[in-house]
C-alpha positions as CSV (number, residue, x, y, z in Angstrom):
1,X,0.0,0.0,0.0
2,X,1.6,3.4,-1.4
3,X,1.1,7.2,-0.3
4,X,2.2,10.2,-1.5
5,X,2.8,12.5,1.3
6,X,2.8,15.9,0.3
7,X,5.3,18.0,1.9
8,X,9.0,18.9,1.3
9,X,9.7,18.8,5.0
10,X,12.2,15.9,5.8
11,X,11.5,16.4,9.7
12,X,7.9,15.4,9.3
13,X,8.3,12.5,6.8
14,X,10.5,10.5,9.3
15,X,8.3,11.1,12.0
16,X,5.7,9.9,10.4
17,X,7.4,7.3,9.5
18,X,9.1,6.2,12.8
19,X,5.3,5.6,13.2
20,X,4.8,3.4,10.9
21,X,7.3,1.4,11.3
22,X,8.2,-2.2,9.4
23,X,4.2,-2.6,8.5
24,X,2.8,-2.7,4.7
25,X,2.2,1.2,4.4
26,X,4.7,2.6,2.4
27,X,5.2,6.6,2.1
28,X,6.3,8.2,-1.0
29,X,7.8,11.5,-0.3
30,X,7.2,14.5,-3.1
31,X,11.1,14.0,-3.9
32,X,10.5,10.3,-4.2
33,X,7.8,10.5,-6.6
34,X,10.1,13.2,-9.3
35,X,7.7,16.0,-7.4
36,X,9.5,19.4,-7.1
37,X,6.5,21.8,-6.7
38,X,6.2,23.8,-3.1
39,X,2.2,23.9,-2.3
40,X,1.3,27.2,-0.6
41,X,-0.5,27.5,2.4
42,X,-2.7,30.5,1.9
43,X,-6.2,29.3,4.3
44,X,-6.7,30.0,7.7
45,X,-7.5,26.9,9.5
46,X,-5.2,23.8,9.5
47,X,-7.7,21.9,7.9
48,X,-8.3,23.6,5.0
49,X,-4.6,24.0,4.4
50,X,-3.8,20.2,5.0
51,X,-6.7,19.7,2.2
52,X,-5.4,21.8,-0.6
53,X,-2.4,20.1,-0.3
54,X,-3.6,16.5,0.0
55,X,-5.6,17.7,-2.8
56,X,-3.1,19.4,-5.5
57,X,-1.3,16.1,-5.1
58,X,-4.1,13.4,-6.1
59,X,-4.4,15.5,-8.7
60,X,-1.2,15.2,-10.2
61,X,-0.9,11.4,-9.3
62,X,-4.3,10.0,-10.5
63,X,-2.9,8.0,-13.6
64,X,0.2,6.8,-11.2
65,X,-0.8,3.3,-11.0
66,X,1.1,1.7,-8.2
67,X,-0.1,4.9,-5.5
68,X,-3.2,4.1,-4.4
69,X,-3.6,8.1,-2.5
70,X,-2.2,11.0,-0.9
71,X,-2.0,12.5,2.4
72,X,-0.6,15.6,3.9
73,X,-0.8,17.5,7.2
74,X,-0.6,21.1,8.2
75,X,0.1,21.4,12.1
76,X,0.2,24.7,14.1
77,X,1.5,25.6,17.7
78,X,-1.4,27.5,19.8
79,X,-0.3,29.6,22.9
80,X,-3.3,30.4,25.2
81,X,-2.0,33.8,26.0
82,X,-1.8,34.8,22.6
83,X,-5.8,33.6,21.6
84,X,-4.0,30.4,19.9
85,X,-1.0,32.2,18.0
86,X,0.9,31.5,16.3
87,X,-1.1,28.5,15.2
88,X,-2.1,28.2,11.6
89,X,0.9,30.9,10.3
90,X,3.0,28.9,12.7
91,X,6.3,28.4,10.1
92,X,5.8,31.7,9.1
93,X,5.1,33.8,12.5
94,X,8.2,35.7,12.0
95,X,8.2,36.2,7.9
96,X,7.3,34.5,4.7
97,X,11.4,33.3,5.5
98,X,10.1,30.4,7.7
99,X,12.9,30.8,10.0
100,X,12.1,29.3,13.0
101,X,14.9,30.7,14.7
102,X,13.3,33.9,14.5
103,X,9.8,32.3,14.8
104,X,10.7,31.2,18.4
105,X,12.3,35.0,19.2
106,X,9.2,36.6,18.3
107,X,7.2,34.0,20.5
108,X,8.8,34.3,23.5
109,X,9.2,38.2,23.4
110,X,5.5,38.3,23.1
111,X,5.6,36.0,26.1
112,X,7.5,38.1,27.8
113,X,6.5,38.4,31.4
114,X,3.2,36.4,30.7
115,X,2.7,33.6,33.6
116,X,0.1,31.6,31.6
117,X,3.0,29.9,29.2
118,X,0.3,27.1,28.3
119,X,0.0,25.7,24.5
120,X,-0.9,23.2,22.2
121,X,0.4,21.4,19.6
122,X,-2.1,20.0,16.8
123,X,-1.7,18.5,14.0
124,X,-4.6,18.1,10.8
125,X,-3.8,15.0,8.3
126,X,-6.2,15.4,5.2
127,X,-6.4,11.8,3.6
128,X,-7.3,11.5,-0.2
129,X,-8.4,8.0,-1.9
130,X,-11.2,6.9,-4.6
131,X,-12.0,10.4,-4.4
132,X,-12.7,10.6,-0.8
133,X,-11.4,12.6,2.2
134,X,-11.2,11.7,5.7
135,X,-9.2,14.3,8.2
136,X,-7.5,12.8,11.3
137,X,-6.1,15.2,14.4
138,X,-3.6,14.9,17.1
139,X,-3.4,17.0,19.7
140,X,-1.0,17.5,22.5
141,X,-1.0,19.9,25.3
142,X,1.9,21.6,27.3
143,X,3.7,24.7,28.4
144,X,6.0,27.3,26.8
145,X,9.2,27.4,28.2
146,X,11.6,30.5,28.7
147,X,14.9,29.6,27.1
148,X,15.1,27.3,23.9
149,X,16.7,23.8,25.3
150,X,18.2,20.6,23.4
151,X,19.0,20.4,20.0
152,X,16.6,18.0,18.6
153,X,13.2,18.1,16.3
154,X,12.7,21.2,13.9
155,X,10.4,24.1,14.8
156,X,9.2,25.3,18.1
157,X,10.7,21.9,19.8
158,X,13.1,23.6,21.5
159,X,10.4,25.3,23.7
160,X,7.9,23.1,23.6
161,X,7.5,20.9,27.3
162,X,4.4,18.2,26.6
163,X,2.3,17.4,29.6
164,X,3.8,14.8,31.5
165,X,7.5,15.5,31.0
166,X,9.6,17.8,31.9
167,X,12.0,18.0,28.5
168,X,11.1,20.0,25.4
169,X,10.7,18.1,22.5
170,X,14.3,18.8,21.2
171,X,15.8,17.1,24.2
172,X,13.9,13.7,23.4
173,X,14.9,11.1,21.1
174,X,12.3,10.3,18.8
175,X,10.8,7.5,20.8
176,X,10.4,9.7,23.7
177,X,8.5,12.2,21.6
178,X,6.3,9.7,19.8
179,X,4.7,9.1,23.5
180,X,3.3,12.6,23.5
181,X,3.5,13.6,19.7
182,X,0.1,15.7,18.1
183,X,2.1,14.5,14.7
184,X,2.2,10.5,15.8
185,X,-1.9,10.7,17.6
186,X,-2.7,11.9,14.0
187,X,-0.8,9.4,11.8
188,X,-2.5,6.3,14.4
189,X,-5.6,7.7,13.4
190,X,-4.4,7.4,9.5
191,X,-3.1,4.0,10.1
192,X,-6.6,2.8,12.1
193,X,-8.7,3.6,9.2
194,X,-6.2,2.3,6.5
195,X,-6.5,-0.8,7.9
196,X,-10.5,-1.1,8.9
197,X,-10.5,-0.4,5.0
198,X,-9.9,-1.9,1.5
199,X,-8.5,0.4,-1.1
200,X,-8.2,0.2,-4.6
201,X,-5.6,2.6,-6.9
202,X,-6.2,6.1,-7.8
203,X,-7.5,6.5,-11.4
């Protein structure tokens, strides 16, 4: 069983695939599949973002005859204190740039002095096959921290402390982080519902 993912980002495709593990879903990344397009992300909700991409890619792949669909994901960080910013302009908080170095800057100096540090990771997978759509979400909760710490993950993982432990994401290896991940709560709900189902090809 094939699936294009649609995204450029390398960070996501091996989570996502650390999920998956040794099982009969195979991912197809965008560079995989001769793919060199970058999808825009112009809508304001997660969802609807996640769906154009999911979307542009079936598209492209219907006559592909070994790919039976496509997924992608759009994910956003959601601070309380800032009525759920950065959240769906996450990557680009700081800039059309998508530097995340100055993504995080801008975060915690509009954090600055604000007690209530709690947040929310959540992630939107838009799943396309025989013409049909399903969206799947992960969610996980935690606190903003003051200071960026390890040098793990990609994004806001630095400052990022899920519920229950007391690292940030970066410090974790990526089996620690798949215990609290939004991205990995999202991808078991993909998985679930890939295998409750039969599929045939695209096209």
């Amino acid at each position: 069983m094939k699936l294009i993912f649609a995204t450029n980002n390398q960070h996501k495709v091996d989570e996502i695939r650390s999920v998956i593990g040794n099982s009969s879903l195979e991912i197809i990344t965008l560079k995989e599949a001769g793919i060199n397009i970058d999808i825009p992300e112009p809508f304001n909700t997660l969802e609807e973002n996640a769906s154009n991409k999911s979307r542009t890619i079936y598209e492209m792949e219907r006559s592909n005859p070994i790919i039976i669909g496509c997924f992608s994901e759009d994910t956003g960080l959601e601070v309380e204190a800032l009525n759920g910013e950065p959240g769906v302009k996450s990557a680009r908080y700081a800039g059309e740039a998508k530097s995340f170095d100055k993504n995080i800057e801008k975060l915690l100096d509009n954090l600055e002095g604000v007690v209530n540090r709690r947040a929310k990771f959540r992630t939107v997978i838009s799943l396309i096959i025989d013409e049909k759509e399903n969206l799947f979400e992960g969610v996980c909760e935690g606190t903003i921290g003051y200071a960026k710490r390890g040098t793990g993950g990609f994004g806001y993982d630095s400052i990022f402390v899920p519920d229950g432990s007391i690292h940030t994401f970066a410090e974790m290896k990526m089996e620690e982080k798949n215990q609290f991940s939004h991205r990995k709560k999202a991808t078991d709900k993909l998985i679930a519902s890939l295998s409750s189902n039969s599929f045939k090809k695209i096209g």
